[in-house]
C-alpha positions in Angstrom: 25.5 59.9 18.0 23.3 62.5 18.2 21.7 64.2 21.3 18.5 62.6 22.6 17.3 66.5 23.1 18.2 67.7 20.1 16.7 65.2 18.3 13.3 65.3 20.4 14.0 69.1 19.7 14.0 68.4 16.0 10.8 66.1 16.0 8.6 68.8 17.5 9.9 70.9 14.8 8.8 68.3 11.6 5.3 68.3 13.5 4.7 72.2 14.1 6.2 72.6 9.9 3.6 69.5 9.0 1.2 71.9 11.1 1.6 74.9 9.4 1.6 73.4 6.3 -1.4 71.7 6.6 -3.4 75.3 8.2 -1.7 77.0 4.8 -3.4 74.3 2.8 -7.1 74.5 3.9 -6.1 78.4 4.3 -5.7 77.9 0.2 -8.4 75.9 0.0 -11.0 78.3 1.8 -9.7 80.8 -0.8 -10.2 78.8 -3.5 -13.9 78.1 -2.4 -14.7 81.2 -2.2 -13.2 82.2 -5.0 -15.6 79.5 -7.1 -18.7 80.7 -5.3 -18.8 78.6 -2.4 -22.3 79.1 -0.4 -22.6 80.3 3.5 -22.7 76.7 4.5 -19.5 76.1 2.6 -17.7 78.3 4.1 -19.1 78.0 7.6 -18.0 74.2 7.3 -14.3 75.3 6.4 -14.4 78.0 9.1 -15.5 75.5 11.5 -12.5 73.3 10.6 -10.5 76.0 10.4 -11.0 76.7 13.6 -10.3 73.1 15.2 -7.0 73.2 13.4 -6.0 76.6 15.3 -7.2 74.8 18.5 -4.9 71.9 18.1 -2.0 73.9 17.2 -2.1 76.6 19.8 -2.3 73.4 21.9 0.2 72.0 20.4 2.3 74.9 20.6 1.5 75.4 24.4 2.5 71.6 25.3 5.9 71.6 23.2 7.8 74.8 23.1 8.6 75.9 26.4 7.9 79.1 28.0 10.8 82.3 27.3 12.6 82.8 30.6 
C-alpha cells in the first residue's frame, strides 16, 4: 500500500504539470494571435488572462510546496 504522503505528494504534482501545461498552452496561443494579427484589445484580453493564471499558480505554488529549510 502506498504512503498517504507520498501519494498526496504526487497529487500536487499532476495539478502543478496540468498548471503548467495549461500557462504553456495560452502562452502558444498568445503567440499564435499575434502572429495572425491580433488587435490591442486581443491581446490585452489574453494578457489579462494571462495574468490570472500566474496569480493562481504562484498561489498555488505558495499553498502546496513547502518552504526550503
Amino acid at each position: 500500500m502506498a504512503n498517504p504522503k507520498v501519494t498526496e505528494i504526487l497529487a500536487h504534482i499532476n495539478e502543478q504539470e496540468t498548471d503548467i501545461d495549461n500557462v504553456t498552452t495560452l502562452i502558444a496561443d498568445l503567440r499564435a494571435q499575434i502572429a495572425g494579427g491580433a488587435t490591442v484589445a486581443d491581446m490585452d484580453a489574453v494578457l489579462a488572462e494571462l495574468q490570472q493564471n500566474k496569480a493562481k499558480l504562484t498561489a498555488a505554488l505558495a499553498a502546496n510546496v513547502p518552504p526550503e529549510p
